[in-house]
Structure formats: structure tokens, C-alpha cells
ROBA-879466 format. One record per residue (C-alpha): residue in one letter; x, y, z. Coordinates in Angstrom, 1 decimal. Layout:
res=A; X=X; Y=Y; Z=Z
...
***
This chain:
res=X; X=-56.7; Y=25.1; Z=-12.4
res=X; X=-57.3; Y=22.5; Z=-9.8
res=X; X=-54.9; Y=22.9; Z=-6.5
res=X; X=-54.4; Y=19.8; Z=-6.0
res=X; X=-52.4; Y=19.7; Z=-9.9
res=X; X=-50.4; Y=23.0; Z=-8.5
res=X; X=-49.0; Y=21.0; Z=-5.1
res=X; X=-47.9; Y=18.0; Z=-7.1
res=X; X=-44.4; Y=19.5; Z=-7.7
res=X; X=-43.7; Y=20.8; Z=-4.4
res=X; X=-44.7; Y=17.5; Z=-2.5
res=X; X=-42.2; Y=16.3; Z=-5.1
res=X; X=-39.6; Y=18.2; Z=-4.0
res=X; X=-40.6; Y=17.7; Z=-0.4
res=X; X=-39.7; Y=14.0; Z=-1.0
res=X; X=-36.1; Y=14.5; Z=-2.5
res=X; X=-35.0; Y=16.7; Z=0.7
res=X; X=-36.7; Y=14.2; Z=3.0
res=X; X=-34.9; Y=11.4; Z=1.5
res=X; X=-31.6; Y=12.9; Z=1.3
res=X; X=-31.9; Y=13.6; Z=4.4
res=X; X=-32.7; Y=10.4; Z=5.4
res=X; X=-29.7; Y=8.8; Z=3.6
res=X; X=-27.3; Y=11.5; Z=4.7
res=X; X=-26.2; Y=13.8; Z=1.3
res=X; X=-22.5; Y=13.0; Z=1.8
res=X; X=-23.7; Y=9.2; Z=1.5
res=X; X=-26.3; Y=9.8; Z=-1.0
res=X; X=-23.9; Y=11.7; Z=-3.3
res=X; X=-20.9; Y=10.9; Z=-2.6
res=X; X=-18.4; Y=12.3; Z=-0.6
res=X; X=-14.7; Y=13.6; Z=-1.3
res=X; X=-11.1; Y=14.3; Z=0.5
res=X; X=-7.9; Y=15.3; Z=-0.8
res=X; X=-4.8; Y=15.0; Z=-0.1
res=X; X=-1.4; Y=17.2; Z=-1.3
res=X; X=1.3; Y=15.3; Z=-2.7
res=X; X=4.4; Y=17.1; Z=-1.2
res=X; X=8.4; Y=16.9; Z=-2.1
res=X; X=8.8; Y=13.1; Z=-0.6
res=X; X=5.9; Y=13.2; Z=1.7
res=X; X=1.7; Y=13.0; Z=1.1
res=X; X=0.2; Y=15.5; Z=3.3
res=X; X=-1.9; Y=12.8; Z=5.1
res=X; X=-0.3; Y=9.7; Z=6.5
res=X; X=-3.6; Y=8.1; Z=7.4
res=X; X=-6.6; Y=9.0; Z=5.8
res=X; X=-10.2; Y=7.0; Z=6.8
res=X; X=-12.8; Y=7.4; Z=4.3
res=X; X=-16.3; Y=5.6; Z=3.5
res=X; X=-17.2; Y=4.2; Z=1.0
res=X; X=-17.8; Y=5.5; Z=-2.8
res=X; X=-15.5; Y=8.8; Z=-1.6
res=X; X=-13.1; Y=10.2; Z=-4.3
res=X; X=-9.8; Y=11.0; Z=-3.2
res=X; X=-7.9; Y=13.8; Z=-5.1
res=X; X=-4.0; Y=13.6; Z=-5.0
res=X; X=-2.7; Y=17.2; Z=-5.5
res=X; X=0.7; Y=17.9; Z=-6.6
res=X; X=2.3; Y=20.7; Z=-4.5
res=X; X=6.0; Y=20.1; Z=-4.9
res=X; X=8.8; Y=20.4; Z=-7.2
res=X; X=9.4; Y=16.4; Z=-7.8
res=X; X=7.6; Y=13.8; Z=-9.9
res=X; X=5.8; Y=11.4; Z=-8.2
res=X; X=3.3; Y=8.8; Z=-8.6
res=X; X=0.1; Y=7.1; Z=-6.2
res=X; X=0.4; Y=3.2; Z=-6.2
res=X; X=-1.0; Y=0.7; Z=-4.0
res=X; X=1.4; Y=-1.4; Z=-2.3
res=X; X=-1.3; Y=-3.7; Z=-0.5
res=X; X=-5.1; Y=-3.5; Z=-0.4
res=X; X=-8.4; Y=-4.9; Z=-1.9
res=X; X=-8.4; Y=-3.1; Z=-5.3
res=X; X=-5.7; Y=-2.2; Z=-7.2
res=X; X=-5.1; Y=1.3; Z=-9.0
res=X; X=-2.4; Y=4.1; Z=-9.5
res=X; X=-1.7; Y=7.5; Z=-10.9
res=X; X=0.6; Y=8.2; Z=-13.8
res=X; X=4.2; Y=9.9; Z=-12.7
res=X; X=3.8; Y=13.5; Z=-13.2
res=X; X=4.7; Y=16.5; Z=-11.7
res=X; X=1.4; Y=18.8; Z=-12.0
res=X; X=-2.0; Y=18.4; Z=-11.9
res=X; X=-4.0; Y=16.1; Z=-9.6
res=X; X=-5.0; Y=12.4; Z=-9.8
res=X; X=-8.8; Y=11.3; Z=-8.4
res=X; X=-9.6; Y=7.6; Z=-7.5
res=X; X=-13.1; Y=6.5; Z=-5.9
res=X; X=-12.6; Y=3.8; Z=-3.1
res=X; X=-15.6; Y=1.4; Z=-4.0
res=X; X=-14.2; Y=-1.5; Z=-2.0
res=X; X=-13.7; Y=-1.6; Z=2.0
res=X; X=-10.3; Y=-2.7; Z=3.5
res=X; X=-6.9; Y=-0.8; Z=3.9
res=X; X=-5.0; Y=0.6; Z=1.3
res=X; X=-1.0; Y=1.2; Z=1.5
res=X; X=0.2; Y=3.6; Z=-0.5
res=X; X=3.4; Y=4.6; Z=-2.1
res=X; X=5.5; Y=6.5; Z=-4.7
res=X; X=7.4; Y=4.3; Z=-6.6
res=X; X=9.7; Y=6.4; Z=-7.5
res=X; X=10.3; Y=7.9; Z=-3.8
res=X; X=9.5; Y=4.1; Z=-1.7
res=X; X=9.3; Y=5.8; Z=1.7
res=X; X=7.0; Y=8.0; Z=0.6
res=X; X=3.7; Y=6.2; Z=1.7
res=X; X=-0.1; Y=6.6; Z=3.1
res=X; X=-2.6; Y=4.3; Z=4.3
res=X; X=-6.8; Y=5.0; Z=3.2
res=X; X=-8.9; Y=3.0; Z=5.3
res=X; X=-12.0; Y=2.2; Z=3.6
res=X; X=-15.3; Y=1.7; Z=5.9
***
């Protein structure tokens, strides 16, 4: 067997690590954040993201509550519930204003870069 057939697969492999590292793995892949959703509060109140990063809502408390945007480029929002988690990806920059709809002051802002 020729040596130069046996390297073909590691040089391979040589260019995928070189390349994410040259686009960054968090870029590359996409990154992620989360955030709790507390008893009348989100356990961020500014969260800065870039993107094509998922956000996970968790819900922590004892209360149904729901993710809506108020204000921002893209619209979305979670179903009311009082378990379980909710995940967007922000594919479009700007800033987002978040809020519960069923708790208004309960709000968040995700800047997008």
C-alpha cells in the first residue's frame, strides 16, 4: 500500500481543525446561552449574543409564564407554560425587548451582533 493513499485521511482531518479554527468553533457551529425564567423575573436582564446563537428559556419558578417580543427585528414567542424550556435562534441582528405577557414587567433585552 502506497503512503501517500494512507496520509490522505489525516491531511483530511488536518484541514477541518485548521478551519475551525480559523472560523472560531463557537461561530462555525453555533453558539448557545440560557437564561432561567424566574417567579416575575428572567434571570438576565441584558443578554448580548451573536449571531445564529440559540437561547434556551428555563423555567425555574412556580408561575406560568411566556417569552414574547415586544420590539425587535424578528418576531417569535414561547407558548405559556409552567415547565420545561423554550429555545429560539437569533438569525437577525438588532435589539430585542422581551416580555411576559402575562406578568408585563417582567422583561429582557438580547442584543443581537
Amino acid at each position: 500500500m502506497s503512503t501517500s493513499l494512507s496520509r490522505r485521511p489525516v491531511r483530511a482531518l488536518l484541514l477541518i481543525i485548521a478551519l475551525l479554527a480559523a472560523f472560531g468553533s463557537a461561530s462555525a457551529l453555533g453558539a448557545s446561552s440560557s437564561v432561567k425564567v424566574e417567579d416575575n423575573f428572567f434571570s438576565a436582564k441584558k443578554l448580548s449574543v451573536s449571531r445564529n446563537t440559540s437561547v434556551t428559556w428555563n423555567w425555574k419558578g412556580a408561575l406560568y409564564h411566556n417569552v414574547k417580543v415586544r420590539s425587535g427585528p424578528a418576531k417569535f414567542s414561547s407558548r405559556t407554560q409552567l415547565h420545561g424550556s423554550f429555545v429560539h435562534r437569533f438569525t437577525t441582528r438588532g435589539t430585542y425587548k422581551l416580555y411576559c405577557s402575562l406578568h408585563p414587567d417582567m422583561t429582557m433585552t438580547v442584543t443581537v451582533r
